[in-house]
Structures are given as C-alpha cells and as structure tokens.
N, C-alpha and C positions, 0 to 999 in steps of 0.2 A: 053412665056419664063418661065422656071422653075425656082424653089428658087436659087439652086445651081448657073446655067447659070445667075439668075441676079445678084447676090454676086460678082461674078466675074468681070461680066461687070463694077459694082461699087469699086469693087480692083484697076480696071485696071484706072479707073477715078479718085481715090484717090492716084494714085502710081504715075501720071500725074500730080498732086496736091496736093504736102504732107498736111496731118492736122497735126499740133504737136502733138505728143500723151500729154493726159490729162489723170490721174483717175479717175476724172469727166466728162470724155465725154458722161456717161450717168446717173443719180439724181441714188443716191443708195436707193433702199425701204428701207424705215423705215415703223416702225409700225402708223399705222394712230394717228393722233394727235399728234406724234414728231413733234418740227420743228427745223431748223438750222437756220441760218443766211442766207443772201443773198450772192449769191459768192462775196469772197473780202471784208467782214462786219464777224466778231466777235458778231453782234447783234444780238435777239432771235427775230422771225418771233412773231406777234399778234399773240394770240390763234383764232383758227377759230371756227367761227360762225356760227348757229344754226341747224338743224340739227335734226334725233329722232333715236338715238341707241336703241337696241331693248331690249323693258322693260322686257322681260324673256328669261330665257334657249331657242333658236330655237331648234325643234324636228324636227325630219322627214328632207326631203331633200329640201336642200335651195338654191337656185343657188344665187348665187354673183356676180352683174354686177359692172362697172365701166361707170359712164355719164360724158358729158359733153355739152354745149352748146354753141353754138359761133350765134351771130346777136342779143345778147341782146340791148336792147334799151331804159329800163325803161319803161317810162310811153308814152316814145316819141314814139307809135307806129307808125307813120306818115313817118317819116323817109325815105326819099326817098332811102337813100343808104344803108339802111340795110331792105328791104321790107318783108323778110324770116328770124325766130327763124329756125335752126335746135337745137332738142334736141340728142344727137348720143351717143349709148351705145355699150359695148363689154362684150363678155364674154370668157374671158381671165384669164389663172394663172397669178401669178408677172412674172416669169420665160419667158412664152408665150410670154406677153408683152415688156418685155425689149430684148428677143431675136429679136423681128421686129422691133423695137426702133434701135436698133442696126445695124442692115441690112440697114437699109434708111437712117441712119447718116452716114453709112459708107463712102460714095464716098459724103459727102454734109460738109461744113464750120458751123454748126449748133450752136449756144448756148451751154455751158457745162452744163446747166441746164434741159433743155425742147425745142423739135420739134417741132416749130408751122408749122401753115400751109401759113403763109405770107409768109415764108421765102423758103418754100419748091417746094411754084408751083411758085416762080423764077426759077428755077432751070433749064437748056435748058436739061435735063435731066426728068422734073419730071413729063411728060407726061407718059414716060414707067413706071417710080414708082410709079408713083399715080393708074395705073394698076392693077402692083403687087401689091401693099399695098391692091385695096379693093379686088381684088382675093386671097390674105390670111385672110382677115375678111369675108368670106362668108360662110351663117352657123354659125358666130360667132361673129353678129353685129349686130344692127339694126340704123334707122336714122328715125327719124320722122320730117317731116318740118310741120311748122306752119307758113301759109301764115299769114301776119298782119292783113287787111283789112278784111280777112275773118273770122279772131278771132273776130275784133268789128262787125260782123254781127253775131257770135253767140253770142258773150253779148246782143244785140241787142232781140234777141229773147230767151235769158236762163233766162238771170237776168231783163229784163224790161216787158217780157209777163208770165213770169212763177216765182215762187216760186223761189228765188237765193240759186244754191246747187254747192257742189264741185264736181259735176258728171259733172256741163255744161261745154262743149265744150269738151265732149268724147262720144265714142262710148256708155257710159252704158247713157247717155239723145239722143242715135241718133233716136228718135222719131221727135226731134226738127232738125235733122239735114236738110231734103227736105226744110222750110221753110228759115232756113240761107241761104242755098245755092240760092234759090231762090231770096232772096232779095240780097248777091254779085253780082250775075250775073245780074240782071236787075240792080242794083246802078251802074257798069262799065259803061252799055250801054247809060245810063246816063248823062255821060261827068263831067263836072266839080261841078255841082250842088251835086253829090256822093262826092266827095270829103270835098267840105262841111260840106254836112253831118258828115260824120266821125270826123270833127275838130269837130263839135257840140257833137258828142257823147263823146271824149277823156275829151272835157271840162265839162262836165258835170258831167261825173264819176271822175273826178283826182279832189279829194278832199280834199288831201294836200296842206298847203302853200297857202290858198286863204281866200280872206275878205268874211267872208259871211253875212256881213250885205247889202250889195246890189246884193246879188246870183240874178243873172236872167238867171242863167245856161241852167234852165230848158226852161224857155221859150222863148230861142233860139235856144234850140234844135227842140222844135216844128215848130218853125217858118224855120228852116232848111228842117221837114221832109215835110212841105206843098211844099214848092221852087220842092224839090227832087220829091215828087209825081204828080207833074204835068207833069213831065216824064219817069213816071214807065207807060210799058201798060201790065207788066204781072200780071195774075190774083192774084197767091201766094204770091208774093212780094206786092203787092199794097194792100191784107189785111193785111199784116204782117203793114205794117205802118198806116191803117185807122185802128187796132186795138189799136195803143198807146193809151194809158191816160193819161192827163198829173195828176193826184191826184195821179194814182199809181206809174207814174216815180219819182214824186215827193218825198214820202213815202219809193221810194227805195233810193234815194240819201240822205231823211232824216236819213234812217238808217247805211248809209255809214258816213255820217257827226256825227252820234252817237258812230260809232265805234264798231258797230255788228257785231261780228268777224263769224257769221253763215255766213255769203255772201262773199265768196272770193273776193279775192284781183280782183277788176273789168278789169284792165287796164295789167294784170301778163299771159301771157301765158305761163310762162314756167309751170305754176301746173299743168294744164291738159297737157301739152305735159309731165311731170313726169307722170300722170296715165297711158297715151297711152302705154308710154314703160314696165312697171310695167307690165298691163293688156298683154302687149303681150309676155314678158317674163316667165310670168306665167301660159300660156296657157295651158301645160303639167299638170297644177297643184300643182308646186313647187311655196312656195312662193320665193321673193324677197328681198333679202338686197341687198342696195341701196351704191355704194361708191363713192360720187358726191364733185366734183372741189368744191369750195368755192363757195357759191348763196346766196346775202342778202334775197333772197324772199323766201326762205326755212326754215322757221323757224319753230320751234317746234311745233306750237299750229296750224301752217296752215298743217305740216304735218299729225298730227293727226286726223285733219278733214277727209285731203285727207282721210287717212289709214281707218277711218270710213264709207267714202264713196262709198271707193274699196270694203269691204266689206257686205257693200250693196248689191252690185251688184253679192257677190256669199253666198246667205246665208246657205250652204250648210258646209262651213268651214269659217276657221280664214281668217284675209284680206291677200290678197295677197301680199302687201306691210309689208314685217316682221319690215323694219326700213332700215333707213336712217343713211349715217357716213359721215362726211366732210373729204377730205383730201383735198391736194395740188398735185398740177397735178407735181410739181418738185420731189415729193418726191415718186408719185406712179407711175410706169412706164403705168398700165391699166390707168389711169388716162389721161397720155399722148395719147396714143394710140384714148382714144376717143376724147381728145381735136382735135387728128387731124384730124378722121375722121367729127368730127362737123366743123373745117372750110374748109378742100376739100367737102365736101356736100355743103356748104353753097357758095361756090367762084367757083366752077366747070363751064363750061360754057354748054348753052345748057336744054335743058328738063331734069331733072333729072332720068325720063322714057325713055331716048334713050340713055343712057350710061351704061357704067361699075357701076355705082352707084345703079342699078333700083335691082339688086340682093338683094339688102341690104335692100329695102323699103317694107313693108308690102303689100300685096294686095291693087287695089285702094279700097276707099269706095265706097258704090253704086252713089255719086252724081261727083266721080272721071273724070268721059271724061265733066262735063260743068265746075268744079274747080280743074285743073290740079296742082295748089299749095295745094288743099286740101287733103293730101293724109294718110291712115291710118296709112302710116308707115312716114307715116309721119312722 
C-alpha cells in the first residue's frame, strides 16, 4: 500500500472515530534543551542530563541521527520480561519526522504529547501500520538489538580475560567475539546451572549499594563457573572458563570498587549498542552527532571515553562520534520517530530476521546463524 492509499485508509478510520482536534496533537520542535511543562502543568521540565555537545566548530559533512532505546533495565540484566535492549536510530529532518508522526496519529486516539509504541500495536489496525511505518524508514533507519545474556558473556570475556576498554562488546574487539559466542551457546545448553552463573556474574560486577566488608562476590562466582563447567563439553567455551582467575577477577572488581572510570560501566549495555550505531552511521566516512532521548548512563566522561575509543579504531581521522545532545522525545518529533521504532523492534513478534523489520538491521555478524539475538545491526 502506498503513502497516499494508507492516509486514506486512516482518514477513513478517523472519520469513523472523530479525535477532537488539538494544536498539540503533535509536541512542537523546539530547539534542543527547551523544555515546557507537562500538558496541563505551567511547571518547567528538570534540565536534562548528561550528554557531550560538540567541543568545536563541526567541518566537513556530519549526518545527524535521532536514538532511542526501549528494554532498559538497569543493572537488572536478568529480567525475564525485558530479555532484549534495542538501541534504534533515524536519519530523519524535523519536518520528515513530524510529517510520519502525523500520518500514524492520524486515524489512532494517541497522547497530545508523544506515539509510543504500547499504545500503537493495540491498535486492530496496527499490523498494516507497523508496515508502512518500517517501509518509510528504510534507508533511513537502523535498529540494533542487544541480546542480555549474551552481553554478560561478553563482559565475561572483554572485561575479565582481557584488558577492560570501551571497544568491548563491538565490532572494533570482534577478535574476542568467536569465544562469547561460544561460551552463550554452550552456557544455554547447559540448563539452569547457566543461569546461575549469570546471577553470579551481575553480582559480582554491580558494585553499587553493597557492604563490602564480607564481598565473597568473587568466590561465588568461581564456585558458580565450576557447577556450570561440569556441563560445558565444548572445547572454546570450557577454556574460556578454565582460563578465569580468581586474583585477576579479583583485581578487576577491585578496581570497579575504586572507581576507575577506564573500565566501563560493566553491567551498561546500552554504550556499546551507542558505538554499533555510530560505527554504522559513519561508514560513509561522515562523522556523527548523536540526538538522544534522556539516558542516565550517558554521561559526559563515559562518552568521551567512548568518542576516544571510536577513534581508535579509525586512526586515519577525527572519531566518528562528533557528540552527543540530549533532547526529550516530546519535544523532537526524530526523537519520537525512534522511540517508536525501538519499541515495535523490541515487542514485534517473531524472529526479527523473518519480518518487515530484518531491512532495517545491519548484516548478521559472522557468529549470527548460532546467536540469532546477536546481531550487527543489531
């Protein structure tokens, strides 16, 4: 169905179902960092937090995306009901964005604020719109999922056998990728002893909020990956865990417990799912400014790392990451646009490889057909 032909269809659903007209039936752009009140509040929105505008003039040509992320869950990676971060980006004018904001509210009872995607795939309509919607972001979208479990098997190998950098758990450390992959896929087959493990890994890195005068963090995580290795039989995977140590896990949770801001945020995947998209936006060779919903874990000092670490990986020019802007997804229609592609990516049902979705996701990576959550575009 064509743009036109589905406008209509949704005229004809809305003519069925008056909406009161509203002048806010869609958040007006403002310039990033205004804020208004909440509808029906006279009161001024908290300034939003942290973030890294870009410390010089941008030259040359800079594409400007819009993120967003829907299946956060803290530290709780374990989470049965949110198993998948998608991180989802557009590259979209304001204009662009509010004209297909517009299109999809048209025949839907929506918020005067903002489209979520809770409200949208109710809709006994929003099978065809969820269509058209990722058929006008193709070419003009990306979505990266980040399986959970497969993120603490790359901690698992980035930060406790190697050196801890802001490269782990992307493409610029996929040397280290084969042995992740390998120890998820053998810790599933596993059964419940896998699962264990993982609670022993989440507690030994979440170093927040705990007494550490009786820490036996560490050596219950050991005592976890003995349980779990007596039912590993693949080869990759069963040195990945006969090569722990407990002096050097030790030493790395000492320096988490110090507060060594060189080793990422252990338990955070949305930073590497922020490099994946960066990295893939930039492939052309444009860098990227970054214009992302509100994220407590984006702060100044951890983007800088990142932005150091992107650049690592092309020492040829400046990082590909120019900076980073906070807005409010109320207020920037691209904003919305990728809030909503992040929770129809995240709540679609199905392989995200056998849908209208699989356009939008980057090539698999090489270890793609045994970790079908693990994917580049992830």
């Amino acid at each position: 169905m064509d743009r036109e032909t589905f406008r209509e269809a949704l005229d004809a659903a809305d003519r069925a179902a008056p909406v009161p007209a509203s002048p806010n039936r869609l958040a007006p752009a403002r310039p990033v960092g205004e804020h208004v009140g909440m509808a029906g509040s006279t009161g001024a929105r908290l300034p939003l937090q942290g973030g890294l505008p870009p410390g010089e003039a941008l030259t040359g040509t800079v594409r400007e995306i819009a993120c967003d992320e829907s299946g956060f869950s803290g530290t709780n990676l374990l989470d049965p009901a949110t198993p998948v971060i998608v991180h989802a980006s557009v590259d979209l004018g304001r204009d662009e964005a509010a004209e297909l904001i517009r299109t999809l509210r048209s025949g839907f009872r929506f918020s005067p604020d903002e489209v979520k995607s809770r409200q949208f795939l109710r809709r006994r309509e929003a099978a065809e719109a969820v269509q058209w919607f990722l058929a006008a972001l193709r070419g003009r979208a990306h979505v990266h999922l980040v399986d959970k479990e497969f993120f603490l098997a790359t901690r698992v190998v980035d930060l406790l056998l190697a050196e801890p950098s802001y490269a782990a758990g992307t493409r610029l450390a996929g040397d280290r990728r084969p042995a992740a992959a390998a120890l998820h896929r053998a810790g599933r087959a596993a059964g419940p002893d896998w699962a264990a493990f993982l609670a022993a890994v989440v507690e030994m890195l979440r170093t927040k909020r705990r007494d550490r005068a009786d820490d036996r963090s560490v050596e219950r995580f050991f005592a976890a990956r003995d349980v779990l290795r007596r039912h590993v039989d693949d080869t990759r995977a069963g040195a990945v865990l006969d090569v722990l140590d407990p002096a050097r896990v030790a030493a790395v949770q000492a320096r988490l417990y110090a507060g060594d801001r060189t080793i990422p945020p252990p338990l955070e995947p949305l930073l590497p799912a922020l490099a994946e998209t960066v990295l893939h936006w930039s492939a052309d060779r444009r860098r990227v400014l970054v214009i992302h919903d509100e994220q407590s874990a984006l702060t100044e000092d951890r983007l800088r790392r990142l932005q150091a670490a992107l650049a690592a990986g092309d020492p040829v020019g400046p990082s590909p990451l120019a900076g980073l802007v906070m807005a409010d997804s109320r207020d920037d229609p691209r904003v919305q646009a990728a809030d909503l592609l992040a929770g129809v990516a995240r709540r679609m049902p199905g392989a995200p490889g056998d849908g209208p979705l699989r356009p939008l996701l980057s090539p698999p990576a090489p270890n793609a057909a045994a970790e079908p959550a693990e994917q580049e575009a992830t």
